[in-house]
N, C-alpha and C positions, 0 to 999 in steps of 0.2 A: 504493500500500500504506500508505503515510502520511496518506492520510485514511481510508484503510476503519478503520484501527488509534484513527484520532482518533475513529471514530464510536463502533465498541467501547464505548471510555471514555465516552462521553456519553450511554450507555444506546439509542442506535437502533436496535442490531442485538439480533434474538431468533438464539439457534443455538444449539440441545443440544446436548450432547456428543456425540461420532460414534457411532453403534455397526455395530460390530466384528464380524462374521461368521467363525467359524476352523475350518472343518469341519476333523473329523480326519484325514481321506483325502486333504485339498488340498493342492496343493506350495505355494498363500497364502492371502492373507485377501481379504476385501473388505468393504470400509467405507464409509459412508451418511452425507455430510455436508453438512446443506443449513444455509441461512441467508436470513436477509431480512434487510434495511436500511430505514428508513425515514426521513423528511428532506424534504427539495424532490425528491432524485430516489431514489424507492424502487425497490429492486430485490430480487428473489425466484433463489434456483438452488438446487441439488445438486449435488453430487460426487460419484459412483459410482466408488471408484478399487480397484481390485485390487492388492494387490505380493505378487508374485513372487522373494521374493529372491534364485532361482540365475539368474534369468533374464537378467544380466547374461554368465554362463557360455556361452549361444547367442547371444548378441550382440543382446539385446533389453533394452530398458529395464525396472527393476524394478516401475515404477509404470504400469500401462494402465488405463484408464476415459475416461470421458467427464465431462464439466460439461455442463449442463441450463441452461441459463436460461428461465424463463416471465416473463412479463406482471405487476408486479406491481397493475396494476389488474382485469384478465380472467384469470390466471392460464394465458392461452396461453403453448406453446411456442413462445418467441422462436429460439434455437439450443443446436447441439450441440456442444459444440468437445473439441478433443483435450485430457484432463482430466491426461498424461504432461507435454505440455509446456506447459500452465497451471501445473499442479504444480513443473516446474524451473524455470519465470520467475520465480513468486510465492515463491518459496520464496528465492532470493537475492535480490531486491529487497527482502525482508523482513529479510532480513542485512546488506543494505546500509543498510538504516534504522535497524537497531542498531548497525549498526556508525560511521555518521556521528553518534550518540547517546553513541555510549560509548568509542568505542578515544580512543587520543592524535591530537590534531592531526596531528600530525608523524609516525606508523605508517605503518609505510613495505613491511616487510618480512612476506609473506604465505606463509605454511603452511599446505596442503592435504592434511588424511589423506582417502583417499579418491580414485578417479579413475574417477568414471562421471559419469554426465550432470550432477548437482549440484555434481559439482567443475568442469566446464565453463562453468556460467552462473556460478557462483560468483566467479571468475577476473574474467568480465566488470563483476559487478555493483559488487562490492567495488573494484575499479579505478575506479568513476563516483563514490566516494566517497573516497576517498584517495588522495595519489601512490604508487601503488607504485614499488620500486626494484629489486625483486627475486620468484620467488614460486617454492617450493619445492613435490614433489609428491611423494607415498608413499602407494603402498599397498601391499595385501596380496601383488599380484605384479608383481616389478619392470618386465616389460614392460605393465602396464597403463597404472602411473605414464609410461612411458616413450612409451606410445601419445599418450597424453594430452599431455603435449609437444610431439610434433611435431604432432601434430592444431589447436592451441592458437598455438604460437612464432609466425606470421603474423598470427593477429589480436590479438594485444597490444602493447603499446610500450614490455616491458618485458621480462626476459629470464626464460625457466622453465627453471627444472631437476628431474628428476629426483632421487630421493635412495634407498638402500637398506633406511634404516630409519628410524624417527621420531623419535628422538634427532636425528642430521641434519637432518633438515625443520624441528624448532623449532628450531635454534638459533640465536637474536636472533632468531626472528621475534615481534613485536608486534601481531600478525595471527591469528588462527590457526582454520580453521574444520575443523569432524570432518565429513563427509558420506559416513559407511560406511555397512553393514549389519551392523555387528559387534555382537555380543552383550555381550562384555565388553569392561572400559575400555581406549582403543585409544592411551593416553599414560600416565607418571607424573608426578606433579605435579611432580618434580626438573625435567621438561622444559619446564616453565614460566614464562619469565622477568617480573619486576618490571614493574608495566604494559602486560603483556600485555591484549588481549583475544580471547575464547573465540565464536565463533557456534561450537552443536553443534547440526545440525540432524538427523545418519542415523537417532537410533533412535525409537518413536512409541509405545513401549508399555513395560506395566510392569514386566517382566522383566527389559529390557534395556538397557543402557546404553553411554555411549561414554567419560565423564567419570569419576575414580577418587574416591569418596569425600574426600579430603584436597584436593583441587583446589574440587573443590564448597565444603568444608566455607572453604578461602581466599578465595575469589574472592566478586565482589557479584553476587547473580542477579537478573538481571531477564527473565522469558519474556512471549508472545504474550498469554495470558491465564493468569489465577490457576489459576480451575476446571479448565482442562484440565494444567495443571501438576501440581495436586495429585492428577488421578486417572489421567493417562497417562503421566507421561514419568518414565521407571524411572532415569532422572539423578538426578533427585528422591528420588523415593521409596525407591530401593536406600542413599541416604546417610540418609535419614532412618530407615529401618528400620535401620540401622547406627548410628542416634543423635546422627548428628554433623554435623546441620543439623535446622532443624523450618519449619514455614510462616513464622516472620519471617523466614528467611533469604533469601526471596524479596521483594524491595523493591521492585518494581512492575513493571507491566503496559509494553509501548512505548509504548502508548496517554498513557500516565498522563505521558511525557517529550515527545512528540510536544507535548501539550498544556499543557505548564509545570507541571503540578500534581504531579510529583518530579523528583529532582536524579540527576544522570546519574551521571558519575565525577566523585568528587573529588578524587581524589587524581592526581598523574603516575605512583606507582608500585602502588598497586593493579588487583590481578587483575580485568577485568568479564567476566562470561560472560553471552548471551545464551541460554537453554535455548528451542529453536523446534518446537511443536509441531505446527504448520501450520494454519490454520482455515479454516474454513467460507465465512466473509466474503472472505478473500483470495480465493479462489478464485473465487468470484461477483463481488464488486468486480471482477477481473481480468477474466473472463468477459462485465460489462457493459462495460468499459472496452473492448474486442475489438470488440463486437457494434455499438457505435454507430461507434466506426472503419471497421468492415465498413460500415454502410451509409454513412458518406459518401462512404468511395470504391470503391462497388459490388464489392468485394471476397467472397469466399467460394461457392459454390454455394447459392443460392437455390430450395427445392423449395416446395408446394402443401402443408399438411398439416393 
């Protein structure tokens, strides 16, 4: 994910903005995110991803689709892969980049609003990139946070808890990731502590938010990409239509830290937030990264087509 994000910035990848299908009748959406990369090794995909928000409620993940990969020299179809769990790898690995980018050295203690599939890889990912010492968990109903738990306590080497409300979950943690479905902000800034850092990856549109105005308006933002900042991710624009942030507030792209050409945190006691919109590249990057694994060690179902 740390070099699709260093391509980003270096001009190689073409990728429009998603667009967004929301029939009125639907229980969700579904969204058309393709990308190309170009370089020594260009690659070409799509991402057809549906989310379903209650769909968690039946015990199925929010996000279903596929990733596409074709030929970027014939434009054949290379593979299909499951575009759910594309979606929750790349999606903390991407937090875990910012997050080795921006939190403190020494961030120890991890806070999880949130306990569906992205608070699970999350857990993992962000542990490859900091010692954790602790990691708390909340969401909206206590036995999920509490699913989540025990689902989890075996494969980390660190202790989870549980917690009732989200006051609890932040306190001291210098960690701190949102990965709900929640419409409105799912903290207040009170629960915030001095050199904290923020990955908020649940919400993808511009209605909705997870982050309160006054936390925004604290904290140093740096997201995935500008363009899809300033016209998806309602973190943004809910504080900016409230006045009290505008596009400087946003200090650059991963891409742009990956590659030395800006400065991370500077301080030990300022707020960093990463606002994550998910992209197109990720998903294809991750998707070629799969496919040539697959074929070296004959892994996947191989069809005629």
């Amino acid at each position: 994910m740390s070099d699709a994000l260093a391509s980003l910035t270096r001009g190689e990848v073409h990728q429009p903005l998603r667009t967004i299908m929301r029939p009125p009748a639907a229980k969700g959406l579904l969204g058309l995110m393709p990308a190309y990369r170009g370089g020594d090794n260009p690659i070409l995909g799509l991402k057809a991803i549906c989310v379903f928000p209650e769909n968690p409620t039946i015990g199925k993940d929010a996000h279903q689709g596929a990733v596409m990969l074709f030929s970027a020299e014939t434009g054949e179809l290379l593979a299909l892969m499951n575009a759910s769990a594309i979606t929750a790898t790349r999606t903390a690995a991407v937090s875990a980049v910012a997050t080795d980018l921006l939190a403190r050295k020494d961030a120890s203690e991890l806070a999880i609003v949130g306990a569906g599939v992205q608070a699970r890889t999350h857990l993992e990912a962000i542990s490859c990139v900091r010692p954790i010492k602790r990691a708390r968990v909340v969401a909206r109903h206590v036995s999920s946070a509490q699913r989540l738990v025990e689902e989890m306590e075996d494969s980390v080497t660190f202790p989870i808890e549980s917690c009732e409300n989200v006051e609890d979950a932040l306190r001291d943690a210098d960690l701190i990731v949102t990965a709900t479905s929640s419409q409105v902000p799912v903290f207040k800034r009170e629960s915030v502590g001095p050199g904290a850092h923020i990955n908020a990856i649940g919400t993808h549109s511009p209605a909705s938010r997870e982050i309160d105005s006054r936390t925004m308006a604290d904290s140093r933002i740096f997201v995935d990409r500008r363009e899809s900042a300033l016209n998806e991710a309602g973190d943004y624009l809910i504080a900016a239509q409230e006045g009290v942030i505008n596009a400087d507030a946003i200090l650059a792209e991963l891409g742009e830290l990956v590659l030395g050409l800006q400065p991370g945190r500077l301080t030990q006691t300022e707020i960093t937030l990463f606002k994550s919109l998910g992209l197109a590249i990720e998903d294809v990057a991750c998707a070629d990264y799969l496919f040539r694994k697959a074929q070296a060690e004959h892994a996947g179902t191989w069809v005629d087509y």
